[in-house]
N, C-alpha and C positions, 0 to 999 in steps of 0.2 A: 504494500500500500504506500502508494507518495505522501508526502508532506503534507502538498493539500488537503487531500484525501480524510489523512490522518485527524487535520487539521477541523476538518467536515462534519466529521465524524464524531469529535469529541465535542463540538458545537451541538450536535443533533445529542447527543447520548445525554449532555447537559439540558436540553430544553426539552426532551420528552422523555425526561427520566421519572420515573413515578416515586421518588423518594425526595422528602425536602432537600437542597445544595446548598450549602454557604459559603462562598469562596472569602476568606477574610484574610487580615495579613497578621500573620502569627505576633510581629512586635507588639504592635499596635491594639490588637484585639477589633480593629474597624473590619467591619464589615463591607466587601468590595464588589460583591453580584451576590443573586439568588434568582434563583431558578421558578419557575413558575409551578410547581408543587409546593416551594416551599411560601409563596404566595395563598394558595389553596389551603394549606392547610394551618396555616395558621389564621386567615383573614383579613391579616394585612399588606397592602398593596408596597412595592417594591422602595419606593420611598422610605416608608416607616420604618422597613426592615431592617437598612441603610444607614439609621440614625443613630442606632444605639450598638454598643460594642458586639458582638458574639454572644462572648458568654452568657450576657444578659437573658438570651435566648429561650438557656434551659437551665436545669438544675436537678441535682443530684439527690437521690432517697435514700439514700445509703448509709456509711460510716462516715460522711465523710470528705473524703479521700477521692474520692469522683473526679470533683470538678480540676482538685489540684493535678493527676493525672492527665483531665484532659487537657489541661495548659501547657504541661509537660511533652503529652504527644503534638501540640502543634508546635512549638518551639525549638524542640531539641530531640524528634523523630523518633519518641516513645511507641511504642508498640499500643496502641489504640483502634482494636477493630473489633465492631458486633459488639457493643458492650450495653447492658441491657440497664435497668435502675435510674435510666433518665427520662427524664420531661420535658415537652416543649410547651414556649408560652405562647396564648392565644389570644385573639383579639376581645375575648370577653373576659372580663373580669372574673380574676380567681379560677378559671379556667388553668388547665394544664392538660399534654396530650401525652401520655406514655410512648417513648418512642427507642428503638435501636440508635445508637449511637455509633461512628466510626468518623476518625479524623484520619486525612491523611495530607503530607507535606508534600507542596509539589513545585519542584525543583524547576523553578523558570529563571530565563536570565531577562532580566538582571535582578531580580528577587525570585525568592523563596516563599512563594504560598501555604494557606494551609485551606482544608477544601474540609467541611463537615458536615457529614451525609444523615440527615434525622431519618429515619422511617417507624411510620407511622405504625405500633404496634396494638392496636385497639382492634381491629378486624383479626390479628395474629391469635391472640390471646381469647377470643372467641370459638377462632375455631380448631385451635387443638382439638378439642375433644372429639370436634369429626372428624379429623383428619382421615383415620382408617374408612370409615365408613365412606368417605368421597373419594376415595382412592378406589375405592370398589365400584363404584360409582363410578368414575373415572373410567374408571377398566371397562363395565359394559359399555359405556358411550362409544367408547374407541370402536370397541370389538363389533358395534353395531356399525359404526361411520365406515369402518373396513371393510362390512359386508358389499354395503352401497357402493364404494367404491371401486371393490374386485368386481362388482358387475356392470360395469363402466365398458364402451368400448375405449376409450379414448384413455391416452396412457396420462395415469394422474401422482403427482408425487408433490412434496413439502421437504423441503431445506429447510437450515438454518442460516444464520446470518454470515457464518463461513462458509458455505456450502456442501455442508453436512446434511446427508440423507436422513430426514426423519421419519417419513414414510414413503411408500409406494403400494400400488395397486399389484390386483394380479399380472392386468395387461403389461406391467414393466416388467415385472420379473421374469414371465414368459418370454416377450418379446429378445430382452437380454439375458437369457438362460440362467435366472437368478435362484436361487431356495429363496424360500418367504423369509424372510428380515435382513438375506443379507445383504442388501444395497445399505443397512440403518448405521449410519456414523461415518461410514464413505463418501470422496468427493468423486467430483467428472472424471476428475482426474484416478481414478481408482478403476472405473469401469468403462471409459472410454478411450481410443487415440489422444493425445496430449491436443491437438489442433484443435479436434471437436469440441472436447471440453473445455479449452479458451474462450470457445466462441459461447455454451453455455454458461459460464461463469460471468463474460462480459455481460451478457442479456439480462443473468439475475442481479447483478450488480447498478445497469441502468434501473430496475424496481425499485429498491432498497434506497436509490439517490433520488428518485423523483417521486414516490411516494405512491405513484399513480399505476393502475394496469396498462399492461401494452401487449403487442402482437408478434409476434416476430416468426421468421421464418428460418427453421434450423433443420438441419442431415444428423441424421444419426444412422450409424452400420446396421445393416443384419443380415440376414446370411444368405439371402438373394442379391447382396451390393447394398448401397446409401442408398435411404429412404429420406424425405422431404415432410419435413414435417410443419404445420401452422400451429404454433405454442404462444397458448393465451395463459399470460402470468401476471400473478398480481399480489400487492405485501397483505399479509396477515399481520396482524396486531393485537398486542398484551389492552389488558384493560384499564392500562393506562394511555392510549393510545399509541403508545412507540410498538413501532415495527420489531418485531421478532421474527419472521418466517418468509418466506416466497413459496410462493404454492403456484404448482404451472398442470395446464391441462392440455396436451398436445395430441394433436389432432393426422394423421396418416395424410396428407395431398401426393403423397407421388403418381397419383394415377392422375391425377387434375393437373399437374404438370406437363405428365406427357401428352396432355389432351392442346395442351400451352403450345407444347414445343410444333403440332401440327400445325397451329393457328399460325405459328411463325414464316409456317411456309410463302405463305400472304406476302411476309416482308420479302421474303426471297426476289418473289417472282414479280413484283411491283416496278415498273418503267421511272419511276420516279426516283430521283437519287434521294433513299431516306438513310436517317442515320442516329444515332445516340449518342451524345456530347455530354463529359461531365464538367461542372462548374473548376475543374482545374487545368481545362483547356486543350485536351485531349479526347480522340474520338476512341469513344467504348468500341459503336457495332456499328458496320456500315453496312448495305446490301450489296449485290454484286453489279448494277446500274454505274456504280460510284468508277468501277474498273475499268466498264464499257465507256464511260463518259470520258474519264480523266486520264487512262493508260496507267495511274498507277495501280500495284498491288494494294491488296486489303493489309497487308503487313504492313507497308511503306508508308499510307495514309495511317494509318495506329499508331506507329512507332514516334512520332512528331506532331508536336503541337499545333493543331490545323492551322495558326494563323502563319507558319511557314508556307504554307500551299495559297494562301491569300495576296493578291496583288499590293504592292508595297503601299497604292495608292488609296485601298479601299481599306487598311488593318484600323485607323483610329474608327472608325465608321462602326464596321465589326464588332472592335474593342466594347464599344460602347452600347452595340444593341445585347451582346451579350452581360454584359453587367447590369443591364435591365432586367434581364430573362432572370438573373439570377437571384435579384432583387425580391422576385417572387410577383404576383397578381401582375402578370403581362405576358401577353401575346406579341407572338411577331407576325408578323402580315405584310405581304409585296417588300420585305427588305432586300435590296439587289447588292452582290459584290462580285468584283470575280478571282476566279480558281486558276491556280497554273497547272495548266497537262505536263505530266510525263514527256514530252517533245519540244516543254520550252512555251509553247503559246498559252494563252489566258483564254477562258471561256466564261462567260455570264452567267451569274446566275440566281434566281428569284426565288428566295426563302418565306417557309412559314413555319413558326417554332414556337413550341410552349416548356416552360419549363416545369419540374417533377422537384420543387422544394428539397421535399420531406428524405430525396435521394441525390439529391444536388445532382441532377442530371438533368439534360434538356432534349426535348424530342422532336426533330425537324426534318422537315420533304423540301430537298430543292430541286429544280428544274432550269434546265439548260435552255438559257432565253437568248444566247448567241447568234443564231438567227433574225430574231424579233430584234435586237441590238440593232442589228449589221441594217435592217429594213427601217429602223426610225433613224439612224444615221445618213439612211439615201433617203429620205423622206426630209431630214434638216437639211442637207445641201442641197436639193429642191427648192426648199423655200429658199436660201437664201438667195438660190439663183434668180428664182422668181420676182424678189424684192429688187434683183443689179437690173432684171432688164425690164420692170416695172415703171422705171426712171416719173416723168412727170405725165404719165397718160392718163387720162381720169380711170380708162375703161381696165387699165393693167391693175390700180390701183385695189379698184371693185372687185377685180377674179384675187389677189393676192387676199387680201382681205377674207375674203368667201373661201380660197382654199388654207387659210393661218384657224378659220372656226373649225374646218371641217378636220383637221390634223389633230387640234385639241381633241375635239368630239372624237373621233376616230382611236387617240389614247387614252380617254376618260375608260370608253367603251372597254378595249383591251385590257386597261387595268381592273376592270371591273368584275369581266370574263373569268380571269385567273384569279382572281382576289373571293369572286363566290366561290369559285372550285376547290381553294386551295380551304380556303374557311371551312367552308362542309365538310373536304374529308378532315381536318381536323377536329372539326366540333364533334363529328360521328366518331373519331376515334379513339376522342375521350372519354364520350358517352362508353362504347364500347368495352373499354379500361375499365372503369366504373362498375359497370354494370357487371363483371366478371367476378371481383371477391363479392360484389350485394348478392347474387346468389348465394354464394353459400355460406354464405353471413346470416342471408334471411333462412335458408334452411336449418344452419345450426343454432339460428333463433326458436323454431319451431320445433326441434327436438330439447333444446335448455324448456322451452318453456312447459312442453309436455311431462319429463323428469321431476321438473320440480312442483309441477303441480299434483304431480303422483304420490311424492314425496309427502306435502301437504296431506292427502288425503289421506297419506299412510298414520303419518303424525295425529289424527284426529283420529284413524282406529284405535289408538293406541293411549288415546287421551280417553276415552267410553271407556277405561279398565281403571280410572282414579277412582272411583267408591270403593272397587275390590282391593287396589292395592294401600287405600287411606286406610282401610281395615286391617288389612293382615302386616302391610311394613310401613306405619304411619310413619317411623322414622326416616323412609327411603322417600316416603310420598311429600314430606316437608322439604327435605333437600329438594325434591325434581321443584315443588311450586315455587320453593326462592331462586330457584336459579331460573325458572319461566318468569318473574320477576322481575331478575335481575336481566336477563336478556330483552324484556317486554317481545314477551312470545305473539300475545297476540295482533301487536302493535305489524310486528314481522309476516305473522299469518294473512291478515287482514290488506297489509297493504302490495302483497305478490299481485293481485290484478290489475292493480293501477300500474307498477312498477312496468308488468309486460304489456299493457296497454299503452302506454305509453313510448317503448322501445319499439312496439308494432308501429305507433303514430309516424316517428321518426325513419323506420326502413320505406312506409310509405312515401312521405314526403323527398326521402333521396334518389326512391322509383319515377316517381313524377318530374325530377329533375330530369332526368334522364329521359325521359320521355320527353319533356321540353324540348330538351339537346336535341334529340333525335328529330323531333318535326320542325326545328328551325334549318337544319341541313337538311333532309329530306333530297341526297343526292340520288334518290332515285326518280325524280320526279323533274328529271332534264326537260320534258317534254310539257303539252300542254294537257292539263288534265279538270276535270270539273271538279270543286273544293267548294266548301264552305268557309271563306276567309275567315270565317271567328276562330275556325282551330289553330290556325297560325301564328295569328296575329296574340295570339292569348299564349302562345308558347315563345314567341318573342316580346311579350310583355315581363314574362318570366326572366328571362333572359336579362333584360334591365334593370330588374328588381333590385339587384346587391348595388348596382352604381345608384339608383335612387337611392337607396334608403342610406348609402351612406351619404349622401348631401344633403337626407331629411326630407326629401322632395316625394309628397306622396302620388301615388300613382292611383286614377279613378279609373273604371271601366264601366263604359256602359251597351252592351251590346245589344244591337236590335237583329231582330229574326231577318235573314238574309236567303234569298235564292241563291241555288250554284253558282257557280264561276267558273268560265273557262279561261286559265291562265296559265303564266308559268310560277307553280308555285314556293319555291326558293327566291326568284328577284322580287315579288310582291313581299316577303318576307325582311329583305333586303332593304326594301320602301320602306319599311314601318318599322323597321330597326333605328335606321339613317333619322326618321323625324325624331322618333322617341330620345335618340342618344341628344340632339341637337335640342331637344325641349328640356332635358332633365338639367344639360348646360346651362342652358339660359337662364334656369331658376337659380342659379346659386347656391345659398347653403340652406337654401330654403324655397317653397313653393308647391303650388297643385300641376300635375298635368294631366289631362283627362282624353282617354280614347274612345270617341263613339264610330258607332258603324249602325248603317240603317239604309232602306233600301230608296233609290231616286228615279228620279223621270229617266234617265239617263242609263242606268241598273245599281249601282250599288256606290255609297261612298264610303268611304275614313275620315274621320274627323280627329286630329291632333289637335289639341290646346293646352297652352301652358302660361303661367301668369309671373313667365317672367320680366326681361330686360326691353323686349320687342326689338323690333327691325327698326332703323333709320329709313325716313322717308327718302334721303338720298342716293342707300343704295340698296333699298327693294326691288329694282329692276334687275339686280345686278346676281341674285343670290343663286340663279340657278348657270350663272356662266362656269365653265371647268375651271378650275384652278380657284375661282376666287374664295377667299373667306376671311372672316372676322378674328376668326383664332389666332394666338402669338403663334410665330415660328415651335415649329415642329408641336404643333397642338393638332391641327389639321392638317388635311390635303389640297380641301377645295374642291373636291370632287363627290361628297354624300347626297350636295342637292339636287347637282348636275346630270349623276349617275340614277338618282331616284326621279329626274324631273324624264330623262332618257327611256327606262323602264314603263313607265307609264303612259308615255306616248306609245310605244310598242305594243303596248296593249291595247291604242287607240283610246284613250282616256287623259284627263286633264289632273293638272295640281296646282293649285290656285292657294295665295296666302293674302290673310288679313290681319294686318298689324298694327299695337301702337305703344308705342314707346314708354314706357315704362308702366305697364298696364299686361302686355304678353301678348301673344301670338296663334293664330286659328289656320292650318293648311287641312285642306279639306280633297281627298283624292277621289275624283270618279271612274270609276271603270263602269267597261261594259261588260254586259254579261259571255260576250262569246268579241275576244279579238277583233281589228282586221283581217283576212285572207291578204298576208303578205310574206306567209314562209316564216321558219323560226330564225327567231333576234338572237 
């Protein structure tokens, strides 16, 4: 254990220690910390504790001889431990607490402490007498929880805080060719490869520091090869609330794995150079497109730091999209740089990347836009030929002009094209991500919650035998009601429905997500199909929901009953993305924005409004030109209203805005129910 560690450690053991602390300083007899037991058990708050010397504390029943010993033991490292005949003082008058006594000196530099540990011996002294009797007691419990447990599929065990086996199931001992108890006082390291058992040790070790359960995913041998295991661990605690155990419940995936490793094939075979980046600037996985594309090997692209392969011109650029991603809550979308081939030359190319936090890794599709380059570069020396021989004619002026909109238009469009494609498949392949552990998350919901509810009804057989056994071993029958008591049994019984009610609440809502995700992408719906706009649009409402709510910006919906639509329905989706993000903007850190839909003389409209900043009468004509916008540098593109104003004419329908300035803004979109006949946009 390091220093820190160490350091951590004896921080924690002091603040959730269940026995009064006095750290004081032996010269002095002042009183220099107390621990928050010793708070508790005497009733007065840390301050008061602080005021008066030590000793004052407590006081001795004895010969004596007590107190001067214990002055002895902090001063000059007298043997003072467990010593019993003392008392501690309490915040009520003439109050005293019977308590164990043990001082010890603790040798820091540049002084010499002494630390005095009271514990409270009033509940001790009570229950000697049962002791045996709980002890046996004890022993059934166990011998009962061990039953439940051996009939466990899932292999279930409890450490201690070294990672010392205190129990295991049958399923362990089986699966690791064990006899019944002998995993009990052994580490990982006793029964597994030195590797593996690092790896479980570290995993128990993050429990025990964060206090909290977690998931992890671990191999362990058997005698068909490494099985893959999902191990859900989490601390157990004394009743004083300090952690004493790790208890882990691990779960068999190697078959769900290999079911993984086919899905991978996907990656394989995909035209798109995709790949897996970790936040330390090296590519994890790339697919085999990346070799086709660039001439290098998969080895050669791994072994160096992709910003090596990056043109010298495009790396700050790069630098910095990635320290976004890494940043965490950002998407990358149409970021361009380019790649140097194996042969020396540079090739273009158009990323979309989302980053994976929680594994500092990032997951990104680029595509080779080299071509599309090389064609908006003979598209810019066009124009500007066009402008040299334009000179002062009115009529050259007019076509330059007409062909400078239609190039815009032309790369709104293009960026548009790619930028829905590339969005869908990744919005779809998060969802998909997602939705893989929510299975069997939600299935191993549905088996936790059948078990325990079993378990319940077991426990309530078992409670119809209290008349019989208040009769025959009232002594046994008083222990079990104090410790139903002391646990508030029925507290625990009572509230298991709300508990899984509530966890059910929660899987659904993350299905629904998901379900959002999936009908905002909707890549399979390239074509023109007949929809009900309110299901889209309500799943792209979703979609905005977390950037609203953190600006406070509430979101209203009011949907009216709509006939079909024939459209394409991904860019109409696109539409009502584009207003929503630009409406939840404009409120600030605060505002309403409300979505209606209801059916018109025309066939159907949308109606956006939001109350916030509104449009300048100056440049409301201006708002659906490409490129323009109001947003600071690298806030916008200039292309949301352009490309939504584009869409909509495609569909042969209007987008119209009524604005006023500090009051907010109404864009109201019509479609018709069935297209122009002009071929797909």
């Amino acid at each position: 254990m390091s220093v820190f560690e160490a350091r951590e450690v004896g921080r924690a053991i002091f603040a959730e220690s269940a026995d009064a602390l006095f750290l004081f300083d032996p010269d002095t007899d002042q009183v220099l910390d107390v621990n928050p037991a010793a708070m508790r058990l005497t009733g007065h708050v840390q301050q008061d504790l602080m005021k008066q010397p030590a000793t004052y504390w407590v006081r001795f029943s004895g010969d004596g001889h007590g107190m001067q010993h214990l002055r002895q033991a902090a001063s000059k490292s007298d043997v003072f431990f467990s010593q019993d005949g003392f008392y501690l003082r309490t915040a009520q008058d003439g109050v005293w607490i019977p308590v164990n006594l043990t001082v010890a000196r603790l040798h820091l530099k540049p002084k010499t402490l002494a630390l005095m540990t009271a514990r409270d011996m009033r509940e001790q002294r009570a229950a000697k007498s049962q002791l045996h009797q709980k002890e046996a007691e004890l022993k059934e419990y166990q011998e009962r929880l061990q039953a439940i447990l051996d009939h466990s599929p899932a292999v279930i065990y409890v450490k201690d805080l070294e990672g010392r086996y205190l129990l295991t199931n049958l399923r362990h001992e089986a699966l690791f060719h064990l006899a019944p108890g002998q995993a009990r006082g052994k580490t990982d390291f006793d029964l597994f490869p030195r590797e593996i058992a690092r790896v479980f040790r570290a995993n128990d070790r993050r429990i025990l520091e964060t206090g909290m359960h977690s998931e992890f995913e671990e191999i362990a041998p058997h005698d068909d090869g490494p099985h893959t295991y999902i191990s859900v661990k989490f601390p157990l605690r004394d009743g004083g609330g300090a952690i004493n155990a790790v208890c882990g419940i691990s779960t068999d995936i190697t078959e769900r794995k290999r079911m993984e490793a086919e899905r991978d094939r996907f990656f394989i075979l995909s035209l798109d150079m995709l790949c897996i980046a970790g936040f330390d600037g090296f590519f994890k996985r790339l697919n085999p497109s990346w070799e086709k594309t660039l001439g290098w090997t998969n080895e050669q692209l791994l072994e160096k730091p992709y910003l090596d392969f990056v043109h010298p011109d495009d790396r700050e650029a790069t630098i910095a999209e990635a320290q976004k991603l890494a940043a965490g809550d950002y998407l990358t979308v149409s970021f361009e740089n380019r790649y140097r081939c194996a042969d020396g030359t540079y090739k273009w190319m158009l990323w979309n990347a989302a980053p994976l936090a929680s594994n500092q890794l990032i997951y990104a599709a680029a595509r080779d836009i080299t071509l599309r380059k090389e064609a908006e570069k003979q598209l810019s020396l066009a124009y500007r030929q066009a402008q040299e021989i334009a000179g002062n004619l009115e009529q050259a002026v007019d076509s330059e002009r007409r062909a400078h909109r239609e190039l815009k238009k032309a790369q709104s469009r293009l960026v548009q094209s790619e930028k829905l494609v590339a969005l869908g498949q990744m919005v779809a392949g998060v969802a998909h991500e997602i939705n893989n552990p929510l299975t069997f998350l939600t299935n191993n919901f549905v088996v936790l919650e059948r078990d325990v509810l079993a378990l319940r009804d077991l426990l309530a057989r078992y409670q119809k035998a209290d008349p019989s056994l208040s009769e025959q071993q009232p002594e046994l029958f008083r222990a079990l009601s104090e410790q139903a008591a002391i646990v508030d049994l029925p507290y625990i019984l009572s509230n298991l429905d709300g508990l899984f009610s509530r966890s059910r609440e929660g899987l659904k809502r993350i299905q629904q997500i998901v379900k959002d995700l999936r009908n905002f992408a909707r890549l399979d719906e390239g074509d023109l199909h007949e929809i009900n706009l309110n299901t889209g649009i309500e799943s792209t409402i979703n979609i905005v929901r977390g950037q609203a709510s953190k600006k406070k910006v509430e979101l209203i919906v009011d949907f009216g009953s709509l006939p079909l639509v024939t459209c394409y329905p991904a860019r109409i989706n696109q539409v009502v993305l584009n207003l929503l993000s630009n409406a939840v903007d404009a409120c600030g850190e605060i505002g309403t924005v409300t979505v209606r839909t209801c059916p018109g003389p025309r066939g159907v409209e949308i109606h956006v409004l939001d109350t916030g900043c509104g449009i300048a009468p100056a440049i409301r004509d201006r708002i659906f030109d490409p490129f323009f916008t109001t947003k600071p540098p690298g806030k916008g593109t200039g292309l949301g209203l352009s490309i939504s104003h584009g869409i909509v004419e495609d569909h042969g329908g209007t987008i119209e805005v009524d604005s006023t300035p500090g009051e907010g803004t109404h864009f109201t979109v019509t479609l018709p129910l069935r297209p122009p006949a002009r071929g797909k946009t």
